[in-house]
MARPATOR-666124 format. One record per residue: residue number from 1; y, x, z of N, C-alpha, C, O, CB in turn. Coordinates in nm, 2 decimals, always signed. Glycine has a CB too. Layout:
N
REC   num      nc2      nc1      nc3     cac2     cac1     cac3      cc2      cc1      cc3      oc2      oc1      oc3     cbc2     cbc1     cbc3
REC   NUM        Y        X        Z        Y        X        Z        Y        X        Z        Y        X        Z        Y        X        Z
...
This chain:
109
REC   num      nc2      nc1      nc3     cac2     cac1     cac3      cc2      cc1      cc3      oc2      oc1      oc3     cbc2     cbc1     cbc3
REC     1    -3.41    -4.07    +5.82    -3.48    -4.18    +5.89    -3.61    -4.14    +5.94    -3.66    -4.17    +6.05    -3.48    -4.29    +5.79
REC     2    -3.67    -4.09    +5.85    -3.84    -4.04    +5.87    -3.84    -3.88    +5.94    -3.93    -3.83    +6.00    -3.94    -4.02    +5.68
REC     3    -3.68    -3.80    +5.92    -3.73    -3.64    +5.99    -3.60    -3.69    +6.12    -3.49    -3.74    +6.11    -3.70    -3.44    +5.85
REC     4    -3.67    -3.65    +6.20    -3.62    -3.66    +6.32    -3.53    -3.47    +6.34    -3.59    -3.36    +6.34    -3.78    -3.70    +6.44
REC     5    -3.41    -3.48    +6.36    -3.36    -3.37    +6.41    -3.41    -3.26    +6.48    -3.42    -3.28    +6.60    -3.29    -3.40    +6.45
REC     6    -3.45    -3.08    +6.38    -3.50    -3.01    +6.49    -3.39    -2.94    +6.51    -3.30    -2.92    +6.43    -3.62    -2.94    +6.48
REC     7    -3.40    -2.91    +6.68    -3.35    -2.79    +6.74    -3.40    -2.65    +6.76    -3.52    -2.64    +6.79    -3.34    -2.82    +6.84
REC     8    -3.37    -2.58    +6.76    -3.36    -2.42    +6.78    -3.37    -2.40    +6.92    -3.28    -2.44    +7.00    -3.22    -2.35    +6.73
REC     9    -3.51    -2.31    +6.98    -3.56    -2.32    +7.16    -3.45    -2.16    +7.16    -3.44    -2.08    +7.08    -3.81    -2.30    +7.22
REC    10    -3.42    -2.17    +7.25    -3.37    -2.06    +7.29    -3.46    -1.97    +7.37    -3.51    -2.02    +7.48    -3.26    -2.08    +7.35
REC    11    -3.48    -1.86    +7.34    -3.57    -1.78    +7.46    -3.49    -1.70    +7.59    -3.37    -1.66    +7.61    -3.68    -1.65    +7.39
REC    12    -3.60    -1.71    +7.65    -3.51    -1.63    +7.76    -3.52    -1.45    +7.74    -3.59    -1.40    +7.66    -3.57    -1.67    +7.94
REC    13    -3.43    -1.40    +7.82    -3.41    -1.28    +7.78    -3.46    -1.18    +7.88    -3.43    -1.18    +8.00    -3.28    -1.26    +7.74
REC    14    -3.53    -1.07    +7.82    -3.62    -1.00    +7.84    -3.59    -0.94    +7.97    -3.47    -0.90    +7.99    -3.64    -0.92    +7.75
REC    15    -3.69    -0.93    +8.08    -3.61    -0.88    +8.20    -3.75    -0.75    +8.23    -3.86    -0.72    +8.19    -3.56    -1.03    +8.36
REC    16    -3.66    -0.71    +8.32    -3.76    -0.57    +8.36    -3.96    -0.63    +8.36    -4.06    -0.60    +8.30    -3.70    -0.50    +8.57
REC    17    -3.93    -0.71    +8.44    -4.07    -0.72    +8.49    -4.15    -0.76    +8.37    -4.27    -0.76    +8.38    -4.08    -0.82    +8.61
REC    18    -4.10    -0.81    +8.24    -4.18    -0.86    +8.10    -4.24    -0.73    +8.04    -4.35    -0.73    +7.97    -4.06    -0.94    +7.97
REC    19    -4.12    -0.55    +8.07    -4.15    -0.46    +8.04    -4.25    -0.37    +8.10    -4.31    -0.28    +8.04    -4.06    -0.43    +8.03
REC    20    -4.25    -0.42    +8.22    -4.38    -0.31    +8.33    -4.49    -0.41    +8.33    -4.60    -0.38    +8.37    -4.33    -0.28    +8.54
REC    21    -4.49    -0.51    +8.29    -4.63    -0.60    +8.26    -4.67    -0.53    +8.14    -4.79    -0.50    +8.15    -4.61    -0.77    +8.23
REC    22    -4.62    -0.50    +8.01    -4.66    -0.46    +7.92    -4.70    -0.33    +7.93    -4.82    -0.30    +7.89    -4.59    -0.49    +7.84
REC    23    -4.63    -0.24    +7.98    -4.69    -0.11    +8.02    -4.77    -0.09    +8.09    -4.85    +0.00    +8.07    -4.63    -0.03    +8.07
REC    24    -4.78    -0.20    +8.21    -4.93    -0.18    +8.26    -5.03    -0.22    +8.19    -5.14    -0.17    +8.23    -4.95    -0.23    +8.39
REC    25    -5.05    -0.32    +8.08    -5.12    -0.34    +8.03    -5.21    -0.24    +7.89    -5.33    -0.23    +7.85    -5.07    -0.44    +8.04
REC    26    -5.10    -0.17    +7.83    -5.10    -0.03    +7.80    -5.18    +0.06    +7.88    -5.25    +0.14    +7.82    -4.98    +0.00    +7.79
REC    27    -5.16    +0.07    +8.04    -5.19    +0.20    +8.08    -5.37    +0.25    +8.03    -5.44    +0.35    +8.00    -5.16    +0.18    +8.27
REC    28    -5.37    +0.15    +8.04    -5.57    +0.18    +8.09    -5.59    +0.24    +7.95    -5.66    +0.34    +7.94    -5.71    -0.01    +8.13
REC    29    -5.55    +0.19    +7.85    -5.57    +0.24    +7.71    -5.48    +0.39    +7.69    -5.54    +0.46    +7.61    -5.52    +0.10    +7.59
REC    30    -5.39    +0.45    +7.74    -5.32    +0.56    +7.73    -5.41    +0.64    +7.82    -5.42    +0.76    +7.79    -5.17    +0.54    +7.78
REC    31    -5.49    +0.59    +7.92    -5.55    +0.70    +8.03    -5.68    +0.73    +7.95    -5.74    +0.83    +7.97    -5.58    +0.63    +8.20
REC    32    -5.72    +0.60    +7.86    -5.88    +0.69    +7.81    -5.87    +0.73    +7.66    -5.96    +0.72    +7.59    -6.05    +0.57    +7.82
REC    33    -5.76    +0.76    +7.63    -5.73    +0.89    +7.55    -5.74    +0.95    +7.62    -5.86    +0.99    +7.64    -5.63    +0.92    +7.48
REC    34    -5.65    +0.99    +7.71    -5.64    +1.14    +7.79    -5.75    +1.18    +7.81    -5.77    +1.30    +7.81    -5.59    +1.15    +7.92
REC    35    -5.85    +1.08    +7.85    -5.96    +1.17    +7.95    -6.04    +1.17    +7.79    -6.06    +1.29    +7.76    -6.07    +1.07    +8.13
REC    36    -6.07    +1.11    +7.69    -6.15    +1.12    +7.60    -6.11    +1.30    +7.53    -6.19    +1.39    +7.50    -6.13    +0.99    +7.50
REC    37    -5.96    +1.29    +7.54    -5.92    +1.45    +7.46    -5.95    +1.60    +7.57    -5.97    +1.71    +7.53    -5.70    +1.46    +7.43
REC    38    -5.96    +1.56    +7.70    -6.01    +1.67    +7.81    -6.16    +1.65    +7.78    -6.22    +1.75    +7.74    -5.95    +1.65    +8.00
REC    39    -6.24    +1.52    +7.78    -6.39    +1.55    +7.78    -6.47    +1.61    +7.63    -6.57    +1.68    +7.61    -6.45    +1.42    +7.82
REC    40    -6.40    +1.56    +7.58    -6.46    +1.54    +7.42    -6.38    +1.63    +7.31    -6.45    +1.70    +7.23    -6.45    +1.38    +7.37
REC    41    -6.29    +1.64    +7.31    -6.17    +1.70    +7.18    -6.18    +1.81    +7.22    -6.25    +1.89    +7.17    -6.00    +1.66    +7.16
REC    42    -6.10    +1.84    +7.33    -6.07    +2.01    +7.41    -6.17    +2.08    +7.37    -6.16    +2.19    +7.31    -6.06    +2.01    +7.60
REC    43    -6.27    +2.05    +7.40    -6.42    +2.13    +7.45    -6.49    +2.21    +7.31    -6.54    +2.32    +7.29    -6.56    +1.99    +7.53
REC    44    -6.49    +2.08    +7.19    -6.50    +2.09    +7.06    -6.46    +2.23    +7.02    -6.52    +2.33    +7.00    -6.42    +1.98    +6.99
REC    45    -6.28    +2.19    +7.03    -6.19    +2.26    +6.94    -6.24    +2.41    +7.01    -6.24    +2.52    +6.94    -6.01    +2.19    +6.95
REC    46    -6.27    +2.42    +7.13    -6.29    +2.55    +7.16    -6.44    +2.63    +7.16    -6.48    +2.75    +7.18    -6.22    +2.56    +7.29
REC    47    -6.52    +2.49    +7.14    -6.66    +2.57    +7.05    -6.64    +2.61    +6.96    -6.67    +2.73    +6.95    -6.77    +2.50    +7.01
REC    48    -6.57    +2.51    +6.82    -6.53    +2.59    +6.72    -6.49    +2.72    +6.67    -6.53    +2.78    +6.57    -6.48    +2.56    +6.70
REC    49    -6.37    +2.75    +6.78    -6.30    +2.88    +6.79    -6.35    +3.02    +6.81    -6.31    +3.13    +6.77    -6.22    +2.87    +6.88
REC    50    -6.48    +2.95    +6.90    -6.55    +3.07    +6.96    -6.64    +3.13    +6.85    -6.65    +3.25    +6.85    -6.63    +3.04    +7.09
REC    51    -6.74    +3.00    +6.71    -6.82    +3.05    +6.65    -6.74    +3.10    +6.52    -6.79    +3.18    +6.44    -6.93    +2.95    +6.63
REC    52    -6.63    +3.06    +6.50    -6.53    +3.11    +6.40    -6.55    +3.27    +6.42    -6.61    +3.36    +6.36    -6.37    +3.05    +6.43
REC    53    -6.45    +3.27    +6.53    -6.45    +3.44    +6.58    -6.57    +3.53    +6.59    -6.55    +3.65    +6.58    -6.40    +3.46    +6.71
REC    54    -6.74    +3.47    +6.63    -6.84    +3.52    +6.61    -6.86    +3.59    +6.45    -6.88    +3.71    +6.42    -6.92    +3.43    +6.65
REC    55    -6.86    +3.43    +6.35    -6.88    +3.45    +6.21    -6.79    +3.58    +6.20    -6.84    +3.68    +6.16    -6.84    +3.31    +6.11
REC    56    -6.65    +3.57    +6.23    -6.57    +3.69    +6.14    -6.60    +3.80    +6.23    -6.51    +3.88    +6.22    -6.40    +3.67    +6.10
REC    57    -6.66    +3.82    +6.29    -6.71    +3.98    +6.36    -6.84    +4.00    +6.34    -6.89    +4.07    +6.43    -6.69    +3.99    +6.54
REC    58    -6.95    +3.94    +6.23    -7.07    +4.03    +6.21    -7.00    +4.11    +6.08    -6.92    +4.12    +6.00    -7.22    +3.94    +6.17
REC    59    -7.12    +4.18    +6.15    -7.11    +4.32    +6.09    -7.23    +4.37    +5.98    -7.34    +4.32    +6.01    -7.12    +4.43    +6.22
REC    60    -7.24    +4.44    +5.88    -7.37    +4.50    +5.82    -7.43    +4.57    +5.97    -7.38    +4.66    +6.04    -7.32    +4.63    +5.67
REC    61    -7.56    +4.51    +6.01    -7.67    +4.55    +6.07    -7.66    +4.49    +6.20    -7.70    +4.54    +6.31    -7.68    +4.70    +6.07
REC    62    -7.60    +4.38    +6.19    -7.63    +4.29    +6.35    -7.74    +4.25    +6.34    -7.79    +4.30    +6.24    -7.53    +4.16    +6.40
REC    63    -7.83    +4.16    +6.39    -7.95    +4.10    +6.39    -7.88    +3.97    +6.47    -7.83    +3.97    +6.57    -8.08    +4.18    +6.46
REC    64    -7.92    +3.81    +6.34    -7.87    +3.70    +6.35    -7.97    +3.60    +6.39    -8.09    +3.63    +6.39    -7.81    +3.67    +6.23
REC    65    -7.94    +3.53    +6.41    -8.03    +3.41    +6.43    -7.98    +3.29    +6.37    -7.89    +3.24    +6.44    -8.06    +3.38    +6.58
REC    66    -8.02    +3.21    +6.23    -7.96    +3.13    +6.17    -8.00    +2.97    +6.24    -8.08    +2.98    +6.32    -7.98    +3.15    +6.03
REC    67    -7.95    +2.83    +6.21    -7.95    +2.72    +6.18    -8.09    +2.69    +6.18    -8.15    +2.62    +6.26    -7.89    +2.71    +6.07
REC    68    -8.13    +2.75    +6.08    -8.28    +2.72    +6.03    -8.36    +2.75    +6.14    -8.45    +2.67    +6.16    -8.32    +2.81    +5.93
REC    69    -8.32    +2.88    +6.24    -8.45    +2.95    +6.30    -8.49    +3.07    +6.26    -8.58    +3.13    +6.32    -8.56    +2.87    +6.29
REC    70    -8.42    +3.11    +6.13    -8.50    +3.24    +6.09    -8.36    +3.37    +6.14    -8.24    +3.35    +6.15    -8.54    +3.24    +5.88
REC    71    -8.43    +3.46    +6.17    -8.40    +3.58    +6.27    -8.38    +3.66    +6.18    -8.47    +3.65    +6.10    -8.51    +3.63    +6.37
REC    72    -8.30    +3.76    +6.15    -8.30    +3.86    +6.02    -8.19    +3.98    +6.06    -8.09    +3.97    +6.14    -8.24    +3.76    +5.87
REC    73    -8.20    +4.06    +6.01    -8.08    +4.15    +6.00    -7.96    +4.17    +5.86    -7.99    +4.19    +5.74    -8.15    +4.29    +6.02
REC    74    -7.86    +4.16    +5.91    -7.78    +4.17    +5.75    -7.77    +4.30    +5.71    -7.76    +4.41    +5.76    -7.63    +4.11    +5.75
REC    75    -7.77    +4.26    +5.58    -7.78    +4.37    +5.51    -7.63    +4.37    +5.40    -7.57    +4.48    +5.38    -7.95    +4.36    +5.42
REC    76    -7.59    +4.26    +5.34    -7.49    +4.21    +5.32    -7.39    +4.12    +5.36    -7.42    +4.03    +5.43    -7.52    +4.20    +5.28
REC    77    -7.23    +4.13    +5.31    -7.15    +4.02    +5.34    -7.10    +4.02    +5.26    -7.07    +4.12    +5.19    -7.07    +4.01    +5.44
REC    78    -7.07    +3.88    +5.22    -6.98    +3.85    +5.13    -6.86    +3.79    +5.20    -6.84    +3.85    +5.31    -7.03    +3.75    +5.04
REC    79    -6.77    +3.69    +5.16    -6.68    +3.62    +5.16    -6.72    +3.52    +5.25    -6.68    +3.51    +5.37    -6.65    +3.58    +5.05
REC    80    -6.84    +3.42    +5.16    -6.91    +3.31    +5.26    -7.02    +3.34    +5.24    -7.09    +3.24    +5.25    -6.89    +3.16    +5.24
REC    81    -7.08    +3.44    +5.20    -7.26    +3.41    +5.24    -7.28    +3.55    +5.31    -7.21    +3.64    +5.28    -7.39    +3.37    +5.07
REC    82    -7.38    +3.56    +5.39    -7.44    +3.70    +5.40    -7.60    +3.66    +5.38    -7.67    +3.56    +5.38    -7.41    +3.77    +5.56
REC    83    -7.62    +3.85    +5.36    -7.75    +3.86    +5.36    -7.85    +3.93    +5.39    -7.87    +4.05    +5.37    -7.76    +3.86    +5.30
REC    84    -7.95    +3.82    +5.48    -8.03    +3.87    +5.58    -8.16    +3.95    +5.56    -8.26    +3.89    +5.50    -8.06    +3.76    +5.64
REC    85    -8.17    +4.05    +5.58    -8.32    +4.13    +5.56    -8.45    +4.06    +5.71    -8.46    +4.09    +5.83    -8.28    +4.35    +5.59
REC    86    -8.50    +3.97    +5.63    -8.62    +3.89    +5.68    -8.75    +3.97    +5.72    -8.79    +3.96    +5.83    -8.65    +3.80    +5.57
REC    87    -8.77    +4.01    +5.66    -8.92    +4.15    +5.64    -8.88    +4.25    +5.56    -8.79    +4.23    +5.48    -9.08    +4.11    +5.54
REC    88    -8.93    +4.36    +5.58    -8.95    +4.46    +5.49    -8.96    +4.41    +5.36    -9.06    +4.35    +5.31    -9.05    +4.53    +5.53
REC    89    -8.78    +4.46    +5.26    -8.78    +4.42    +5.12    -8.76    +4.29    +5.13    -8.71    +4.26    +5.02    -8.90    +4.46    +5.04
REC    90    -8.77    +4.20    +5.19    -8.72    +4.03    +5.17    -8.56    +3.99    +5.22    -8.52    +3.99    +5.33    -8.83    +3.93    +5.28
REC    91    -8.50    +3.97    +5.13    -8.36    +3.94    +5.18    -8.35    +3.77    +5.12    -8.41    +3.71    +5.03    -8.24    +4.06    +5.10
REC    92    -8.26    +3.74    +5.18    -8.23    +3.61    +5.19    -8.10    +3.62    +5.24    -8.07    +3.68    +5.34    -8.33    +3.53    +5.27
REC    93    -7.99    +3.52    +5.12    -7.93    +3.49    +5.15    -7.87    +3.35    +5.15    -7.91    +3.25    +5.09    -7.91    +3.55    +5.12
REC    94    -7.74    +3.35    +5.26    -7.73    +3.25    +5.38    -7.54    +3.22    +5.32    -7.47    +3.27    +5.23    -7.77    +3.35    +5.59
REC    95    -7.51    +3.09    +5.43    -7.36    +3.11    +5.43    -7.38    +3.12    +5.57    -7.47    +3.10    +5.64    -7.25    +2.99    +5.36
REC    96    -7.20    +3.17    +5.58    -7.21    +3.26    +5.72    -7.13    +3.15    +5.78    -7.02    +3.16    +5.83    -7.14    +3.43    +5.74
REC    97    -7.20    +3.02    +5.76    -7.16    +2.95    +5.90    -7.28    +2.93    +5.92    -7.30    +2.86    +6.02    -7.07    +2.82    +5.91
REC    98    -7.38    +2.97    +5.85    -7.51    +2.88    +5.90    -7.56    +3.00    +6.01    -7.62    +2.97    +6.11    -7.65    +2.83    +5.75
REC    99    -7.53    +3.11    +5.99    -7.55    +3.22    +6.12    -7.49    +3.11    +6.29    -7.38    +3.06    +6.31    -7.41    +3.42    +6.09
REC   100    -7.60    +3.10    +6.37    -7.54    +3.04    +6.51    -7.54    +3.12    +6.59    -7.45    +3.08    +6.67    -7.61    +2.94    +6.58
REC   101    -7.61    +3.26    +6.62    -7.60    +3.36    +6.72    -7.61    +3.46    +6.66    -7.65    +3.47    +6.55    -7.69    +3.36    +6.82
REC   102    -7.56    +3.58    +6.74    -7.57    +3.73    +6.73    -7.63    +3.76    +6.82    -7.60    +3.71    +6.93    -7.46    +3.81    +6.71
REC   103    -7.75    +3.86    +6.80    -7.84    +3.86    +6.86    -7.84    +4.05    +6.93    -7.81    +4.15    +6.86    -7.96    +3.78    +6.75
REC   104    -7.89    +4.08    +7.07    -7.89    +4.20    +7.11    -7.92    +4.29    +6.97    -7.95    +4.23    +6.87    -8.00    +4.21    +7.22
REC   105    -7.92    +4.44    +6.98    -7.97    +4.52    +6.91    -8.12    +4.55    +6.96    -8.15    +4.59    +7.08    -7.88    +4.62    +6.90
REC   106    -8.18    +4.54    +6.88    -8.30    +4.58    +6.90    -8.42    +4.46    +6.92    -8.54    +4.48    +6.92    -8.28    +4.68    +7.01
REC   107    -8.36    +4.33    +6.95    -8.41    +4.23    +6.94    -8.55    +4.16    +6.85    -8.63    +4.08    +6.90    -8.32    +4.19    +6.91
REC   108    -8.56    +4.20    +6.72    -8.59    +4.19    +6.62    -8.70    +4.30    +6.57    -8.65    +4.41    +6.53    -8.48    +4.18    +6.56
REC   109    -8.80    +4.30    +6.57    -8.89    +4.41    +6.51    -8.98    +4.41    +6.42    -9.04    +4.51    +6.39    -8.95    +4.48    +6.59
């Protein structure tokens, strides 16, 4: 008396154009990934690569230029740290990510 009879709406059924509305609405968000991974990701991943391969090619007696600013020649390597001859008899040691450049020979005097 008080609930009035419900019915069940039927929907209509999905046709192409419900599907390329949604994909275009998608697009804009699929395109700035892309360009975010060519401007930003790409570029990263291959700075990384490059100071990786620097770190594992010093050598005892390159002349570095660390993080800090300080300029040194190694005198040691370890695993993860090397160690830089600062002055005459002053060594200091570092981890060898904090080395940022390898520096000419002869650089340093």
């Amino acid at each position: 008396m008080f609930i009035s009879s419900a019915f069940a709406q039927t929907t209509a059924a999905a046709t192409g154009s419900d599907f390329q509305s949604t994909l275009m609405s998608m697009l804009p968000l699929v395109l700035m990934f892309v360009v975010l991974y060519f401007v930003m990701i790409r570029p990263q991943m291959k700075k990384q690569k490059e100071h990786k391969a620097m770190i594992d090619a010093i050598a005892k007696g390159d002349e570095v230029a660390t993080v800090g600013g300080v300029l040194g020649k190694v005198t040691k390597i370890g695993d993860t740290t090397v160690s830089l001859e600062v002055a005459s008899g002053v060594e200091v040691q570092l981890q060898r990510s904090a080395v940022v450049q390898v520096l000419p020979k002869g650089s340093i005097k």
